[in-house]
N, C-alpha and C positions, 0 to 999 in steps of 0.2 A: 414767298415772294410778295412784297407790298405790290399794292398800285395808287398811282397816282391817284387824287382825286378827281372829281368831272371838271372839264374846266370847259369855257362857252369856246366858242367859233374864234374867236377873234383875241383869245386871253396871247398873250407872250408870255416869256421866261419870266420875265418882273414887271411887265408893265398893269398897271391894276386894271381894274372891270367893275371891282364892284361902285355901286353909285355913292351919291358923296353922303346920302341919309343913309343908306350903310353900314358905311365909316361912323358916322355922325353917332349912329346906338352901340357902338361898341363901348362896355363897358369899361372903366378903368382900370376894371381887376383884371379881365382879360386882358388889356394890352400890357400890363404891368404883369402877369405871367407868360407871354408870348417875349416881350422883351428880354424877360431874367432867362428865359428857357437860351434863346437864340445870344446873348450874350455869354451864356456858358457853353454853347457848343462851338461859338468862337474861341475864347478861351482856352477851352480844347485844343482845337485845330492849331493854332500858335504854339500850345506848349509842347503837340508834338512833334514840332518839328525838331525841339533838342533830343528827343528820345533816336530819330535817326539821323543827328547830327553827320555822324562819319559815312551810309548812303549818299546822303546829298549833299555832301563835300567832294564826294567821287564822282558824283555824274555830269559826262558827257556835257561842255555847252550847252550842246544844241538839247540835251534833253535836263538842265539844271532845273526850269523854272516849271515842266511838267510833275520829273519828283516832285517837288515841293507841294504841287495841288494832288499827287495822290495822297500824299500823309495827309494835307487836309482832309480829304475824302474818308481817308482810313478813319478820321478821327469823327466826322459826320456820321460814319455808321454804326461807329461805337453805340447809336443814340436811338433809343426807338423813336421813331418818326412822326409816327402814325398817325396821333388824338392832334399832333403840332401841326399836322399837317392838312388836318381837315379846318383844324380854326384859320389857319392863313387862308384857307381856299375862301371862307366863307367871308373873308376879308374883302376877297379879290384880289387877293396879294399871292405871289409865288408860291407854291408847295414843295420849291426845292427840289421836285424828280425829275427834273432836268438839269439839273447844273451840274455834271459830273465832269465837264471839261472846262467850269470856272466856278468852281466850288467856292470859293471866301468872295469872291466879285456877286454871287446870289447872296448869300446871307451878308451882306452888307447892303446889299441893294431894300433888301426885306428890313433890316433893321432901321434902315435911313426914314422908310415909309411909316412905318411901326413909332417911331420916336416922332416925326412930324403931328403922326395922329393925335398919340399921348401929348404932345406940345411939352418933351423933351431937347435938351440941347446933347448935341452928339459929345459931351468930354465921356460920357458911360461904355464907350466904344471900343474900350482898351487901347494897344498897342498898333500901330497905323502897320500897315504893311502895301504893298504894291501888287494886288493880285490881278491875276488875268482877267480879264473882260472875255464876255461870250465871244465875241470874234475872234478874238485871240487865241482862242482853245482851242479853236473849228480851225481857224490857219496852221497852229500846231499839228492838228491832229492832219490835215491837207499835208502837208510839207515833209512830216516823218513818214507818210505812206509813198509819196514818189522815192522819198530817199530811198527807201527799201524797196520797193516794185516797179517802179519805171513810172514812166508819164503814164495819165490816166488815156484808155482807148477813149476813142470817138463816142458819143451820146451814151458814156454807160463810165460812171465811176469808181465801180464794185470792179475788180481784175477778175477774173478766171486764172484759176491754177490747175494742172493736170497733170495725173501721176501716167509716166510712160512706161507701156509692156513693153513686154520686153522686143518686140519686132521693130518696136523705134529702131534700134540699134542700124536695121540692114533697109529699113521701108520709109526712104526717103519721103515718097508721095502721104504717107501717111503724115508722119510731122510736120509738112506743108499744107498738108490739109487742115491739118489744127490749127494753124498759126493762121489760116484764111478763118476759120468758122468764130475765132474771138479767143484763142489759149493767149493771156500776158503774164505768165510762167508756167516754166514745165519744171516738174520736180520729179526729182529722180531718187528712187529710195536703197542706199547702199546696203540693206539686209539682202536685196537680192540682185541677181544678176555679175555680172566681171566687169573691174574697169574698161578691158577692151568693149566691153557693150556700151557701158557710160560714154567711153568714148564717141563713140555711134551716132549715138543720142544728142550728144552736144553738139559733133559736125553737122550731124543731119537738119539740128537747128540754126547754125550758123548761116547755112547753104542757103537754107530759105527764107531768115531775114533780109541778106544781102538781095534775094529775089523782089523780096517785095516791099522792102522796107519799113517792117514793123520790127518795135520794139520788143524784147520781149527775155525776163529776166530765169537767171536756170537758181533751183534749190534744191540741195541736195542733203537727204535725211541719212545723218550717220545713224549705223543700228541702234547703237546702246547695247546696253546690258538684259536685253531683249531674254525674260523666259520663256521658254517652250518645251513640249514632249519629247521625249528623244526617238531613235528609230524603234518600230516595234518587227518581234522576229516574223517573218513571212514565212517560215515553216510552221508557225501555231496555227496557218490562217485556215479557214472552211471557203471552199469556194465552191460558187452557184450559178450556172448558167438559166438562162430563161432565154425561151423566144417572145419578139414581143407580138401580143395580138390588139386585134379591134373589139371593138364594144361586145359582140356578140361571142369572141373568144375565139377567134379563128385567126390563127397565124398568118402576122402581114410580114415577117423578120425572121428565120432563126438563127440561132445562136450563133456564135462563128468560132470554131475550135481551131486550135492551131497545133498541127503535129508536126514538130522539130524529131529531127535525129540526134538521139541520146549522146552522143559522142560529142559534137558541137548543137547545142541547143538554140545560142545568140537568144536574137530578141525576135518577135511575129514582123515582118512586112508590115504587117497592117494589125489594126484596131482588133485585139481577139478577145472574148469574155471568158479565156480561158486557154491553157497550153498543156499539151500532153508529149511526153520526151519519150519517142519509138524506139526500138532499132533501126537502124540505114538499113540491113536489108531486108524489112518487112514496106518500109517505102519505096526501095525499088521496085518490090512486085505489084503494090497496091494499083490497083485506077480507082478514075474520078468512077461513082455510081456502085462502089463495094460498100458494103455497110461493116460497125462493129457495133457488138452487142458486150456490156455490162451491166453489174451492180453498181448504183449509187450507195451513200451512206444509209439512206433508210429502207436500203435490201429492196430497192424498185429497179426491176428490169430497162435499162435505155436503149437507146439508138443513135449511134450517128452513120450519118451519109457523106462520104468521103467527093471533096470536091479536085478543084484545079491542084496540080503542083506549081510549087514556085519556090528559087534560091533551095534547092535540097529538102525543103519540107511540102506538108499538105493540107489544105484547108481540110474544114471538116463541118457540117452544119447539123445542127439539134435540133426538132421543133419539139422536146420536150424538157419541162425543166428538170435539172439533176445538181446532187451534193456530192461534193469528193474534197478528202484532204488534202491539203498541200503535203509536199513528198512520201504520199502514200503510191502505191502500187500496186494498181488494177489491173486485173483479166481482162485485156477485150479478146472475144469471139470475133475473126474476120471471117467476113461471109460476103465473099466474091459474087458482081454482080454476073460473071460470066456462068449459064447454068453447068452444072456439071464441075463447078472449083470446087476444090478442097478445103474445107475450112480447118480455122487451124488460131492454136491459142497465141498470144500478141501480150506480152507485159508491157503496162504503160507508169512511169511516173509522171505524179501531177505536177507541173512547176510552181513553184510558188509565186506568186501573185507581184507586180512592182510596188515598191515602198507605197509610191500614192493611193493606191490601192487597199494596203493594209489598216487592220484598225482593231479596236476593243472596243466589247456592246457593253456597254453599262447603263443600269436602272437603279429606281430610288431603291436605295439598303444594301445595295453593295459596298465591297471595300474593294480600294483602290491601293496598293502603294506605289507612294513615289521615291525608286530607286535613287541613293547620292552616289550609287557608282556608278560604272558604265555596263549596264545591264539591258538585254534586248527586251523590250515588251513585250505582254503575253496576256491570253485571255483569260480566265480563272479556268480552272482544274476541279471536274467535276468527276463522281466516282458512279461506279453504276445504279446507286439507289440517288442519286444527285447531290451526294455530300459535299460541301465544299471539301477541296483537299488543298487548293494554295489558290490563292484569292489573285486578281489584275493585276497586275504590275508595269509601271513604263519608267520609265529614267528620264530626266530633266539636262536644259543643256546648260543649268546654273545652279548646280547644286548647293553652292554657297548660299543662298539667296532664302535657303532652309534654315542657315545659323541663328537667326530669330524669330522663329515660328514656335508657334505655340497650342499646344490643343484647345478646343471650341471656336479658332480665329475660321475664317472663312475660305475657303478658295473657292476658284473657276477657271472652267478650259475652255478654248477653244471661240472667245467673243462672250462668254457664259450662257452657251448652247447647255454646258452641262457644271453642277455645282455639288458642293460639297464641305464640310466640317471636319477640321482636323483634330483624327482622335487621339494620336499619339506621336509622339517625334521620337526617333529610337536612332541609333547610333548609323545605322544603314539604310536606314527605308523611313520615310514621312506615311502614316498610315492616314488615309481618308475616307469618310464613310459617306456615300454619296445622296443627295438629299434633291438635286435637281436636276430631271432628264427626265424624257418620254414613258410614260410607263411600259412600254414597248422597246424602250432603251435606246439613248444613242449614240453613235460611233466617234468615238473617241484614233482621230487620227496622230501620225506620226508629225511634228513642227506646227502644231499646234499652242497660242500663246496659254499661258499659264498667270494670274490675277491672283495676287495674296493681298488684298485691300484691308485687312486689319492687322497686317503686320509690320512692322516699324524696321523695314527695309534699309540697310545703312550699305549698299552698293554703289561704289563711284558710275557717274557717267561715261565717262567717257573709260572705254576699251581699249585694249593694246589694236584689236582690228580699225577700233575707231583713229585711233591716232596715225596709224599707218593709211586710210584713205582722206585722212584730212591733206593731206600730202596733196593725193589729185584733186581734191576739191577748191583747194585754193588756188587749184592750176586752170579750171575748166569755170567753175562757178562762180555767181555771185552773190548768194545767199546759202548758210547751211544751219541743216535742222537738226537743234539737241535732245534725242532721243529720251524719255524715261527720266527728266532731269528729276529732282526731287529737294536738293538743296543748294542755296544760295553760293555752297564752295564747287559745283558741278558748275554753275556760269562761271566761276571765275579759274577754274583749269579749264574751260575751253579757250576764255581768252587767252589765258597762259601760255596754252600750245598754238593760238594764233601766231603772237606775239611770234614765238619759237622759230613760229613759219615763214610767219615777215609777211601774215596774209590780215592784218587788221581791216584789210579792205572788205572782208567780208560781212555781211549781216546776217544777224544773230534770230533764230526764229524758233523761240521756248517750246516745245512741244507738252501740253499740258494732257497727260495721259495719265494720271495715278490719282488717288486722294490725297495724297501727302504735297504732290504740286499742286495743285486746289487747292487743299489748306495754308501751302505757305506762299501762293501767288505773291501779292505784294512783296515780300521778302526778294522773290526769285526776278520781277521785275523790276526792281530796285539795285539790284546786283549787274541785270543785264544790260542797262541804262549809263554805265561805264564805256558804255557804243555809243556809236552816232549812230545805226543802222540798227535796230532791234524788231520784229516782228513775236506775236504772241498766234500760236494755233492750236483750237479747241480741238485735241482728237479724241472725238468724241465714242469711238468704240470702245477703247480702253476706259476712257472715264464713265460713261453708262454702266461699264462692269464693275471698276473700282466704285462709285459711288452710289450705285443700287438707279435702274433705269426709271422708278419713279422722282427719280429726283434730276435727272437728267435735265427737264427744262429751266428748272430752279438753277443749275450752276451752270449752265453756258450762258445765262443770262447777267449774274453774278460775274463772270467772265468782262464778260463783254462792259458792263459799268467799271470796271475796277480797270481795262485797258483802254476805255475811253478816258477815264481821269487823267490816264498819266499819258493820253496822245500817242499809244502803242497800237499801230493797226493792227488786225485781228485777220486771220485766216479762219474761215469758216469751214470744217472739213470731215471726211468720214462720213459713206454713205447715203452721201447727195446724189440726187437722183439714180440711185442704185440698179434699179430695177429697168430703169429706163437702157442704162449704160449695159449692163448684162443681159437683159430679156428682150427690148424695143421696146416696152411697153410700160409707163410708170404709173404707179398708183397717185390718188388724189392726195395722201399723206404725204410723198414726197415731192409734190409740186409745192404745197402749202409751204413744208422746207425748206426745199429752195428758196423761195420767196423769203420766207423769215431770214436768209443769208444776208440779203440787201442791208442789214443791219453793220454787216461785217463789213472790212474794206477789202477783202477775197475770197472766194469759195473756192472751194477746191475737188475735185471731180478723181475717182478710183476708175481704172483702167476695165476694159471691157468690149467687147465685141462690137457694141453699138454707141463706143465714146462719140465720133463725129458729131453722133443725134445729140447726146446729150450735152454735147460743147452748144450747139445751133440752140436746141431749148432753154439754156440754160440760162443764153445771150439776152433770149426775145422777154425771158422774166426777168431777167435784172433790169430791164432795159426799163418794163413796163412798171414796175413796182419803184424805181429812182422817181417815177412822178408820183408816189404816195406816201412816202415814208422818206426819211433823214434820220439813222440812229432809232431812239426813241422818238420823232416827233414828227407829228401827222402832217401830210403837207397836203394843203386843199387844192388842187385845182378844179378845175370849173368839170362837172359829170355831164356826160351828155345821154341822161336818161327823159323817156319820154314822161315819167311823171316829174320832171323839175316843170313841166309846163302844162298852162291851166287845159283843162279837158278842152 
């Protein structure tokens, strides 16, 4: 990522600084290569506009004259910059790293200065054209963010977006509460949840704008062609209870067992680290204060102490940790706390653990495959001297998505908590040999996303489920989000089945999650510029995976110039203030984040136990940071530190 050169206090976009002896020593050869340089990347910039002649035939009014200054753009970066851009600075003339939202209006501005120097007449200037003026981008770029978000809130430019859990649905006070702390859209993501909860969600907003009368817009993320792990079997699973202790290792918690009666099992009342399936009449005779005695998996004698009954089963509590299989079958010893019982042997099966719960440990050098059928996951299969005998396995819920993979290309699970090299594609199983995770391994869960960033993915957008909820989205919404797009004919079968819908009223918000969307932005924004309503947002968890997380800042930044060009506001999102939202508490890294959002014309905030805090926090930075920053461009107001003044 270039940077601008230094420029003084007081420079503008084109207005000069430097002094007129300056000017005066610049050599003729310099202006006369600064000239030919900047008259050929003009040149440029016009000739390609015939190359996307039929783009910008197609777009949208209200976004015609925006196209046109991204293929400028496009054609500006064709050009390395750099050595151009230190001589105009030393000029005092423009550097060009600002004009992205009136690209041919700077370099005509720069040329005009540059020919007066040399004491040329402008005919050298090619073909005239009518380009945007600075104001006119910045109006642009004002006017296409109301069109698609609503009016801008009170003393804060930058909207807030919030993604709603799922208790929206029934927790009225809650989505009033948002709409009070500054949310001016809620987004709603159709991978999870039922339209009846959508539903919820959308009244429960309705309710409390008419309360209070803010504005305030709904978006709604169709899945896409969304990859992930499939279920894995919970009869493979090992499960462990512990009690928890304090520092010095003395039990402040134990465990909580839960004994169901074999015959109906159901599910625990309550929160259990664990379930064991009795017989009913070994519960009726049991009381609270009996104990049973077993072997765990590593032949260690345990204990539990049998508590409350409740619903036909019994609690049970451990203050020792223990391993047992799922649907194995242990001896407990019941040992009656009444003196004088009888003790007496008690078969118990272990229940197997809920899905969420379930998982595969994988570390660096394992193999992985990934099942194309519908096969339960499993953890590898080891023999008694620890041979491997059949290696992980879990099934995908897009096995299609395998048809062009390749061995050495890369994958990742689960946000690329855990990574890996593909070593073989075989007619039933994709073999992978895993290269990143903990050396201590780590768990690999069930709907967990799945990242194939060097493989050349030719999966349509949009879904038979997507099409089916575009239905209620054109009914409830006024923004929807295109999941996984990747090519320029996925924007245009969403309009397609707008059209279909009779829902053209909706705006369009690219969701830029892959490398291949990265790669063909312009394309993909050019496509979607067929609207009047377009939105562009960095989801940045998926692209951090797809494009390797050192490169992370280099392409949301790339981003963000390429949709400034074309006056696309930008939804800024994924992992803002995270920590803060799930924990109370945020690191100094995602404050800084946040703040770098102000660049965007939305941020957008992931749901969590402590969202309120981070809708309030989230306000008082954008709020503070709109007095220091515009886009790229520092905006000075007056400090009031005590060294601006003399001792």
């Amino acid at each position: 990522m270039t940077k601008d050169p230094p420029r003084t206090a007081n420079e503008s976009e084109v207005g000069p600084t430097a002094t007129p002896d300056d000017r005066a020593h610049a050599t003729p050869h310099l202006l006369d290569s600064l000239l030919r340089q900047l008259d050929k990347i003009r040149h440029d910039m016009l000739a390609l506009e015939g190359d996307f002649e039929a783009p910008l035939r197609a777009a949208h009014p209200d976004y015609a004259r925006s196209a046109v200054n991204l293929v400028h753009y496009l054609a500006l970066r064709r050009h390395d910059m750099r050595q151009l851009q230190e001589q105009l600075a030393v000029l005092g003339l423009s550097s060009l790293g600002r004009t992205e939202s009136h690209v041919l209006a700077g370099v005509d501005a720069v040329l005009t200065i540059l020919r007066q120097l040399a004491q040329r007449p402008a005919d050298g200037a090619g073909p005239r054209a009518t380009p945007l003026q600075f104001a006119e981008g910045k109006t642009l770029l004002e006017r296409h963010t109301e069109a698609l978000l609503g009016p801008a809130p009170a003393r804060r430019g930058v909207r807030i977006m919030v993604t709603m859990p799922s208790e929206a649905a029934q927790d009225y006070p809650l989505v009033r509460a948002l709409l009070t702390q500054g949310m001016n859209c809620m987004r709603i993501n159709c991978a999870h949840d039922t339209p009846d909860a959508w539903a919820g969600m959308v009244a429960n907003l309705r309710r409390a704008q008419q309360e209070l009368g803010v504005a305030c817009e709904v978006l709604m993320d169709i899945a896409g062609p969304k990859l992930r792990t499939g279920p894995i079997d919970a009869q493979t699973q090992i499960l462990k209870w512990r009690p928890r202790r304090d520092l010095t290792g003395r039990v402040t918690a134990p465990a909580s067992v839960w004994l169901a009666p074999s015959d109906s099992p159901g599910s625990p009342p309550d929160a259990a680290d664990a379930s064991l399936l009795v017989p009913r009449t070994f519960l009726e005779i049991a009381h609270a204060g009996d104990r049973l005695r077993f072997t765990d998996l590593r032949g260690k004698q345990r204990l539990l102490t049998l508590g409350s009954g409740h619903a036909g089963g019994r609690w049970a509590s451990a203050i020792q940790t223990a391993y047992l299989r799922a649907g194995a079958v242990v001896q407990l010893t019941h040992i009656p706390r009444a003196k004088g019982g009888a003790r007496c042997a008690v078969p118990a099966e272990v229940a197997p653990p809920p899905p969420e719960r379930t998982f595969i440990l994988l570390k660096p050098g394992d193999t992985l495959e990934i099942m194309r059928g519908p096969v339960a996951g499993a953890p590898a299969v080891y023999d008694e001297n620890n041979t491997l005998l059949r290696p992980a396995r879990i099934g995908c819920t897009l096995p299609e998505a395998f048809a062009t993979a390749r061995p050495n290309e890369t994958i990742w699970f689960d946000d690329g908590k855990i990574g890996g090299i593909i070593e073989a594609v075989e007619a039933n199983a994709v073999r992978v040999r895993i290269t990143t995770a903990k050396p201590t391994g780590d768990r690999l869960r069930a709907d967990k996303g799945i990242n194939l960033p060097d493989t050349a993915l030719e999966i349509p957008a949009l879904t038979a489920k997507d099409r089916q909820d575009l239905a209620f989205v054109a009914q409830h919404a006024g923004l929807v989000g295109l999941s996984f797009v990747r090519r320029p004919e996925d924007v245009r079968a969403l309009y397609d089945e707008l059209a279909r819908l009779d829902a053209q009223h909706l705006g369009v918000v690219l969701k830029i999650e892959t490398r291949t969307a990265f790669e063909r932005l312009p394309g993909l924004m050019l496509a979607a510029m067929r609207g009047p309503r377009v939105g562009v947002m960095i989801a940045r968890g998926d692209l951090a995976v797809e494009c390797g997380w050192e490169r992370m800042a280099e392409v949301q930044e790339e981003i963000l110039w390429f949709c400034e060009a074309a006056h696309i506001p930008v939804i800024w999102a994924t992992q803002v203030l995270e920590g803060l939202a799930k924990k109370g508490v945020p690191s100094r890294a995602e404050i800084t984040d946040a703040a770098m959002g102000e660049r965007a014309e939305c941020v957008m905030l992931n749901k969590g136990p402590h969202l309120l805090q981070a809708v309030r926090v989230l306000d008082d930075i954008l709020r503070r940071m709109e007095a220091h920053q515009t886009k790229k461009s520092a905006r000075l107001r007056s400090l009031r530190l005590s060294t601006l003044t003399a001792p």
